[in-house]
C-alpha positions in Angstrom: -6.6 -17.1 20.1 -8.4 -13.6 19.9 -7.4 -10.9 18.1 -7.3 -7.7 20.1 -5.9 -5.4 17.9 -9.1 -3.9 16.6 -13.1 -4.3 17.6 -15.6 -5.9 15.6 -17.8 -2.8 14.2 -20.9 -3.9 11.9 -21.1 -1.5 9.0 -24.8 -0.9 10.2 -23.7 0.2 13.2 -21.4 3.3 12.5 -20.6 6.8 12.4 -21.2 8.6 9.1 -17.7 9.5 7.7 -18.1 12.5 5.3 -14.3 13.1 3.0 -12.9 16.6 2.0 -15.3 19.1 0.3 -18.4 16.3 0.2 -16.4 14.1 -1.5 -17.8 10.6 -1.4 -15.0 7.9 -2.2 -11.3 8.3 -1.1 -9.2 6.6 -3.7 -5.3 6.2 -3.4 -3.0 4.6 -5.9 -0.5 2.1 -4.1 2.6 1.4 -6.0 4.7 -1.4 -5.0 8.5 -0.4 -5.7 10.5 -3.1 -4.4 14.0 -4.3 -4.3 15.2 -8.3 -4.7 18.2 -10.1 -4.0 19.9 -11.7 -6.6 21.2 -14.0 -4.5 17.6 -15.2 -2.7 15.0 -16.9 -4.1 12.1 -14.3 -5.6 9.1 -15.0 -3.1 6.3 -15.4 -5.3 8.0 -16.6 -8.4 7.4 -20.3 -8.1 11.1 -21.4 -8.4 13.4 -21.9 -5.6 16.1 -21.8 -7.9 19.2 -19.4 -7.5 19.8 -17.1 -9.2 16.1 -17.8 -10.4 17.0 -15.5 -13.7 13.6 -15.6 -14.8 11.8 -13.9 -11.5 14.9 -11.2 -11.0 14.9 -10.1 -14.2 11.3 -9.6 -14.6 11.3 -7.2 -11.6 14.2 -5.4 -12.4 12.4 -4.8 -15.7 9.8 -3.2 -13.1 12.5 -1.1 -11.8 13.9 0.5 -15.5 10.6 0.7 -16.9 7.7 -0.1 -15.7 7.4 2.0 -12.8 8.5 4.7 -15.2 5.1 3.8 -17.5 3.3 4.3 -14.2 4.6 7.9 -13.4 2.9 9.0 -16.8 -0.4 7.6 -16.3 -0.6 8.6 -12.9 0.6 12.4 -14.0 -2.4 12.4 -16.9 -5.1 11.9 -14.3 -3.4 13.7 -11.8 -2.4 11.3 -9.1 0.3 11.1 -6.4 1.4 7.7 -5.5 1.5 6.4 -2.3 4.8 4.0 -2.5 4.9 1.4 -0.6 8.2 1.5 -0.4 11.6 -1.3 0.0 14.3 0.8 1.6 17.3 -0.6 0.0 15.4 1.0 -3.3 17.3 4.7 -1.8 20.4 3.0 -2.6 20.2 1.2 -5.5 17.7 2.7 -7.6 17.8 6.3 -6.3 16.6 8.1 -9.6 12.9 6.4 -9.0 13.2 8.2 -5.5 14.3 11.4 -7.3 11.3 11.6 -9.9 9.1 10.2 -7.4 9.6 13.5 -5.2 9.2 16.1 -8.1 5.6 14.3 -8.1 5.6 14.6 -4.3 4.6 11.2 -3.9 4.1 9.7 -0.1 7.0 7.0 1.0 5.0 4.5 3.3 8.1 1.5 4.9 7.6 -1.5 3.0 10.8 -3.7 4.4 14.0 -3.6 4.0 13.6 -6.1 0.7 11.3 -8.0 -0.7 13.7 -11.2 -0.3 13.3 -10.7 3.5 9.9 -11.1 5.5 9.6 -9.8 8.6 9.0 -12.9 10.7 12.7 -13.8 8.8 14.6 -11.6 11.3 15.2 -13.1 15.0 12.0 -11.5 17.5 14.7 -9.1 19.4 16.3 -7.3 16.2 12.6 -6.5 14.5 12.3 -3.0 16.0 15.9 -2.7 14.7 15.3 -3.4 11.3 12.0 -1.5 11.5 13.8 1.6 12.2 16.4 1.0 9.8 13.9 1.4 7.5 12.4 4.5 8.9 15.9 6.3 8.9 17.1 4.9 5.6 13.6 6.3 4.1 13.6 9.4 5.4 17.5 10.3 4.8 16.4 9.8 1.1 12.9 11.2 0.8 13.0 14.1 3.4 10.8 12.6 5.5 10.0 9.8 7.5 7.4 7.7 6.2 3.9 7.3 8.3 2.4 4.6 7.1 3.8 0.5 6.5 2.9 -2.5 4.3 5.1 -5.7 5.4 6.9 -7.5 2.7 4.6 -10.2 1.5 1.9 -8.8 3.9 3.6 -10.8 6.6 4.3 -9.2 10.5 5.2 -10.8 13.6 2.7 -10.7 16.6 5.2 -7.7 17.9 4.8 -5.7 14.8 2.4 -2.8 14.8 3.3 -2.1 18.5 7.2 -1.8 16.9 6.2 0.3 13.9 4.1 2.7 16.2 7.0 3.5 18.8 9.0 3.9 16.2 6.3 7.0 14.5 4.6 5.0 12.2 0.7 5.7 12.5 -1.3 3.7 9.9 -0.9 -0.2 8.6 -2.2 -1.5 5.6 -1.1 -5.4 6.1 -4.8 -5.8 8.1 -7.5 -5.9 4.8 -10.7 -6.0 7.2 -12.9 -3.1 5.9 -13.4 0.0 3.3 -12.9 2.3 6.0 -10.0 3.2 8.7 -10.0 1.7 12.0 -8.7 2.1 14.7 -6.1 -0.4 16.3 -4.6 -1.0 19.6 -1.2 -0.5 19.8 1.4 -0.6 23.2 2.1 3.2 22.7 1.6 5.7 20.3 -1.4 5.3 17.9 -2.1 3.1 15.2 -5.1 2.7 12.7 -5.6 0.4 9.1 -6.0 2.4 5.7 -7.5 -0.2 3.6 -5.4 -1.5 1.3 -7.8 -4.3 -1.0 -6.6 -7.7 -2.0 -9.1 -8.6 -3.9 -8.0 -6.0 -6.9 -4.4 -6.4 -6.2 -2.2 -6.4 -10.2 0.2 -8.9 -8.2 -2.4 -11.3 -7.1 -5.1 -11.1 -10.5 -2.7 -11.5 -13.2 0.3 -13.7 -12.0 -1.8 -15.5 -9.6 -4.8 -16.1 -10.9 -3.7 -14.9 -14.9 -6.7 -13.0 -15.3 -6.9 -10.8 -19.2 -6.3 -7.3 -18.9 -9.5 -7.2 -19.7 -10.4 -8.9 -17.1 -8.7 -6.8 -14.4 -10.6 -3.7 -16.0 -14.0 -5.0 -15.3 -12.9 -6.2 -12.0 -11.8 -2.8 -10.7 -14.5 -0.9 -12.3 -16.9 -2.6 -10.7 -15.1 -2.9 -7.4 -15.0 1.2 -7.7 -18.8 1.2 -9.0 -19.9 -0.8 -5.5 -17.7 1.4 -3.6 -19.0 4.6 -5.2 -22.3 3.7 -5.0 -21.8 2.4 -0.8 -20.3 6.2 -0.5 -23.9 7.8 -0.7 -24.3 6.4 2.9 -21.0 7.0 4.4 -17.0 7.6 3.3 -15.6 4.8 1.7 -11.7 3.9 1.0 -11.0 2.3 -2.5 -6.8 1.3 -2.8 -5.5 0.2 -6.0 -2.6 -1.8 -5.3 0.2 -1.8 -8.3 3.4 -3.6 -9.1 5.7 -1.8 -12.2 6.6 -5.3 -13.2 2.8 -6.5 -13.6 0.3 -3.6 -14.3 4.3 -2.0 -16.0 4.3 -4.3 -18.8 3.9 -3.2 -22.2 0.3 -5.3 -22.6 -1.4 -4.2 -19.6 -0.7 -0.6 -18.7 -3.3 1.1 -20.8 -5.7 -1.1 -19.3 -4.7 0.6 -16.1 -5.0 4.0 -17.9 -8.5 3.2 -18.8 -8.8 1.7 -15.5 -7.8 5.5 -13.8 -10.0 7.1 -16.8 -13.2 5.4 -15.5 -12.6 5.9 -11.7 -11.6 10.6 -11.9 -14.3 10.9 -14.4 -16.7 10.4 -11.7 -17.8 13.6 -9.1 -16.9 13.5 -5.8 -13.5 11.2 -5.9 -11.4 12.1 -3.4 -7.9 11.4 -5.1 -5.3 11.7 -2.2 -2.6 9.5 -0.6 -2.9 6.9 2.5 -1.2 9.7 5.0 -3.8 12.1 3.7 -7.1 9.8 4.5 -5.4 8.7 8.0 -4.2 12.5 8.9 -8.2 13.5 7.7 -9.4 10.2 10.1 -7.5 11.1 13.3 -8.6 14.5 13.1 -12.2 14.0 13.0 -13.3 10.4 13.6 -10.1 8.4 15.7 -11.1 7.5 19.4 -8.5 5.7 21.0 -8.9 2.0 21.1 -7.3 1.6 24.5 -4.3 -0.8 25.1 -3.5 -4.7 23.3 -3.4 -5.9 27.0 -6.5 -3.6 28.8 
């Protein structure tokens, strides 16, 4: 089967992108703040086990301190997060959402709960749930949030045409590229913000339980490449973050070294997902054209 959501673009073969006042690299912290049923198996945690004590509790750590330890690093090097956000977080841990708005942080949907993916719900209540989530977000934050990342990275072949009726405009489930793109969508409008795997907290240190000094290389050079790439045209670099992982006592002034090394540099753009998509449709979005044209 072909995918028609987007077009195959060589990066020889396109349009310079040019950031904000000359600035070369967009980059845009990505903090996963997610909510787990106590009830469900943790997806990810290796046990199937319930209550699987061991999983909960280490995110709920996440929730009461990590993601606390990120708001100060972030607020020395001047960043806004872009939260990729569980709804059920509003209810249950509505002080994050509270301090997370003094910083005027960006709300992107991010599910319901991280114990449900999306392909989990039956095909005819998705767009439900889907704007459950965009009400339940913006009732909380004060607005409705643009942009989406699936639990567990997971959609449904329906998905992006649901999240763009219901407002949504960017994704960030579709890692293809360092820059935007645009993707077809039934109605509305729809484009990726790249969101990178490869220097994900989640997936280096519980995954593949790389040293702290490890993930500090990694991301320095991952920004270095990018930087560098940015001469010749606009690049996106996303640094995807879990309070329970990159949150933990051991690791997080890795991650403040990490942010050190990256807005030291000239010409980093430090902005949030909606930002680099709003920037993107206004100066470089042509409309893809329908899934089934």
């Amino acid at each position: 089967m072909e995918n028609r959501r987007y077009d195959y673009l060589p990066a020889t073969q396109r349009k310079k992108i040019e950031w904000p006042n000359g600035a070369k690299l967009a980059f845009w912290v990505c903090p996963n703040i997610e909510y787990f049923h106590f009830d469900r198996p943790i997806r990810g945690s290796g046990s199937s086990h319930v209550p699987d004590i061991q999983g909960y509790t280490l995110r709920d750590y996440g929730a009461r301190i990590g993601v606390y330890r990120l708001m100060e690093v972030f607020d020395k090097h001047g960043l806004r997060a872009s939260v990729l956000l569980n709804a059920e977080v509003c209810k249950h841990h509505a002080p994050i959402i509270e301090e997370g708005n003094k910083r005027k942080w960006e709300w992107l949907g991010h599910g319901l709960t991280n114990s449900v993916a999306m392909s989990d719900y039956p095909l005819e209540k998705e767009r439900e749930i889907i704007h459950e989530i965009k009400e339940t977000i913006a009732a909380a934050t004060g607005k409705p949030p643009k942009g989406w990342l699936g639990p567990g990275l997971i959609e449904t072949f329906n998905t992006p045409d649901h999240l763009a009726a219901e407002g949504f405009e960017y994704l960030c489930d579709w890692a293809c590229d360092d820059q935007p793109l645009p993707v077809r969508v039934k109605s509305g409008r729809m484009i990726t913000v790249p969101y990178e795997q490869g220097v994900n907290d989640m997936r280096m240190f519980v995954r593949a339980d790389f040293t702290p000094e490890q993930y500090y290389r990694m991301v320095c050079d991952q920004f270095d490449t990018l930087y560098r790439e940015s001469e010749r045209s606009g690049k996106v670099m996303a640094l995807p973050l879990h309070p329970f992982v990159i949150g933990m006592p051991f690791r997080i002034k890795y991650l403040d070294k990490v942010l050190e090394h990256i807005c030291c540099h000239e010409g980093v753009w430090k902005t949030t997902g909606w930002e680099i998509a709003d920037w993107y449709y206004r100066r470089y979005y042509q409309d893809p054209g329908k899934p089934d044209s």
